[in-house]
C-alpha positions in Angstrom: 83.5 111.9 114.5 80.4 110.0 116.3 79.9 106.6 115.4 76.8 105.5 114.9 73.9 102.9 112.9 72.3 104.2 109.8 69.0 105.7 109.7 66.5 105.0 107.0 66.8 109.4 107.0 70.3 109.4 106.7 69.5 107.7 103.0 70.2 110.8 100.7 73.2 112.4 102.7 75.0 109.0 102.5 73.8 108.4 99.0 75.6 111.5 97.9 78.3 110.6 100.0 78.7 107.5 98.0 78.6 110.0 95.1 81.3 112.4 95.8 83.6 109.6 96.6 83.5 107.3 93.4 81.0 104.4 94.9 78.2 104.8 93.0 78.4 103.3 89.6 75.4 102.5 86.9 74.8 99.1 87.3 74.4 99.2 91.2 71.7 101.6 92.4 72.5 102.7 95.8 68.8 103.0 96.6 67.6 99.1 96.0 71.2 98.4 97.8 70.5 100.5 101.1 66.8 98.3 101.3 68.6 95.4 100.2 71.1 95.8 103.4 68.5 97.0 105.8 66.6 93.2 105.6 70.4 91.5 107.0 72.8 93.1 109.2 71.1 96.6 109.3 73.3 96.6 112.5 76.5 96.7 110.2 75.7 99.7 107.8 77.3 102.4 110.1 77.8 106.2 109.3 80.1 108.9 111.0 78.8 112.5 112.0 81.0 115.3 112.4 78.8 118.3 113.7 75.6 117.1 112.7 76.5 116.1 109.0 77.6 112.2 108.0 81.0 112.5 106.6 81.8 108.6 106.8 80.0 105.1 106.2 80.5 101.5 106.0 78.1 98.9 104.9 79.6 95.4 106.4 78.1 91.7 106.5 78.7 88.8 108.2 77.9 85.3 106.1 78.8 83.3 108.8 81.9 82.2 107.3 83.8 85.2 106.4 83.0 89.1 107.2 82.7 91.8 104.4 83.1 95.4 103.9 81.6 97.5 101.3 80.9 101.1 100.8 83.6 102.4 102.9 83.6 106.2 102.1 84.7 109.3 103.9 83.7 112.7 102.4 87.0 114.2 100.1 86.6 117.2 102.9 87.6 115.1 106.0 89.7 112.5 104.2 93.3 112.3 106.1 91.5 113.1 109.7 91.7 109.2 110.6 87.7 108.5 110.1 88.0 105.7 108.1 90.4 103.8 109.9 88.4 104.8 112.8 85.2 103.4 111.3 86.7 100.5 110.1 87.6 99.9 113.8 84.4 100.0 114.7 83.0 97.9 112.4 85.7 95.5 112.6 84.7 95.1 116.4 81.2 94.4 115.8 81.9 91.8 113.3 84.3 90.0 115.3 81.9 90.2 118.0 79.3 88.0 116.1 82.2 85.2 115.8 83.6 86.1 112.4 87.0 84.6 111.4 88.2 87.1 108.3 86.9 89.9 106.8 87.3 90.0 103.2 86.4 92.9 101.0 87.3 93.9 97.3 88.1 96.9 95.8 88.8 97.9 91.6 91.8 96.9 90.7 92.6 100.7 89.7 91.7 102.4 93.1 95.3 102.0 94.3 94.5 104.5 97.0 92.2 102.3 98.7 94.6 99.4 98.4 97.1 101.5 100.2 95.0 102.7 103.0 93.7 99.0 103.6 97.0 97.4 103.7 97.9 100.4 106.3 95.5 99.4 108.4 96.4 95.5 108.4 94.5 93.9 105.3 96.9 92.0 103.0 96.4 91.4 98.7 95.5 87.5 98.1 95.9 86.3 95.2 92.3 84.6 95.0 90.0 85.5 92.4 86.6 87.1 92.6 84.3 85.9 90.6 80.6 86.8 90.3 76.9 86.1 89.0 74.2 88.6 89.0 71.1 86.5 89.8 68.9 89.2 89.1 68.6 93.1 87.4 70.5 95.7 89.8 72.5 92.7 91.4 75.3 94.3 90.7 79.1 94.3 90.1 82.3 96.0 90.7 
């Protein structure tokens, strides 16, 4: 898989991505979130290629305080191959390169097969929690 930033034409395939893997949800549309992400960071929203078609992606921030991770995905056909743990990587890198800290990142409580994979690769459960305020329509939630 080949690493690389997002592309403004890489929108639909990674929007259907999203899709087949659970991420998109009613109240957050993926379009107004991609624009939203391209104005901060657009070097932080990576996607994976294998043979010409984007099988993995990672939308990641850096607030300058803690580091972020949303929209991990990796297409149900090339799950258990290592791309998201090799994505993460990347991202990881890249983040720590701008002088972040911590990465933080939230998941639903009911994906328990995300929590596994992220406490494989080093994240640990805190017992904070998340609260949240949508300051304006298609702000979002988990």
């Amino acid at each position: 898989m080949k690493i690389r930033a997002f592309e403004i034409e890489d929108q639909n395939a990674v929007i259907e991505l999203w899709k087949a893997c659970g991420l998109v949800v009613p109240w957050n549309d993926p379009v107004k979130d991609i624009a939203r992400k391209l104005k901060v960071d657009a070097d932080l929203f990576l996607v994976g290629e294998s043979n010409r078609e984007i099988v993995a992606s990672v939308m990641a921030g850096y607030d300058g305080h803690r580091g972020w991770i949303n929209y991990l995905a990796v297409s149900p056909q090339h799950q258990r191959k290592g791309y998201a743990r090799k994505i993460m990587q990347f991202v990881e890198h890249r983040i720590e390169l701008k002088g972040c800290p911590k990465i933080n990142l939230m998941i639903r409580a009911t994906n328990r097969e995300a929590a596994e994979f992220y406490q494989a690769i080093g994240y640990d459960i805190e017992t904070s929690i998340g609260l949240a305020r949508t300051l304006h329509e298609g702000g979002g939630y988990l």
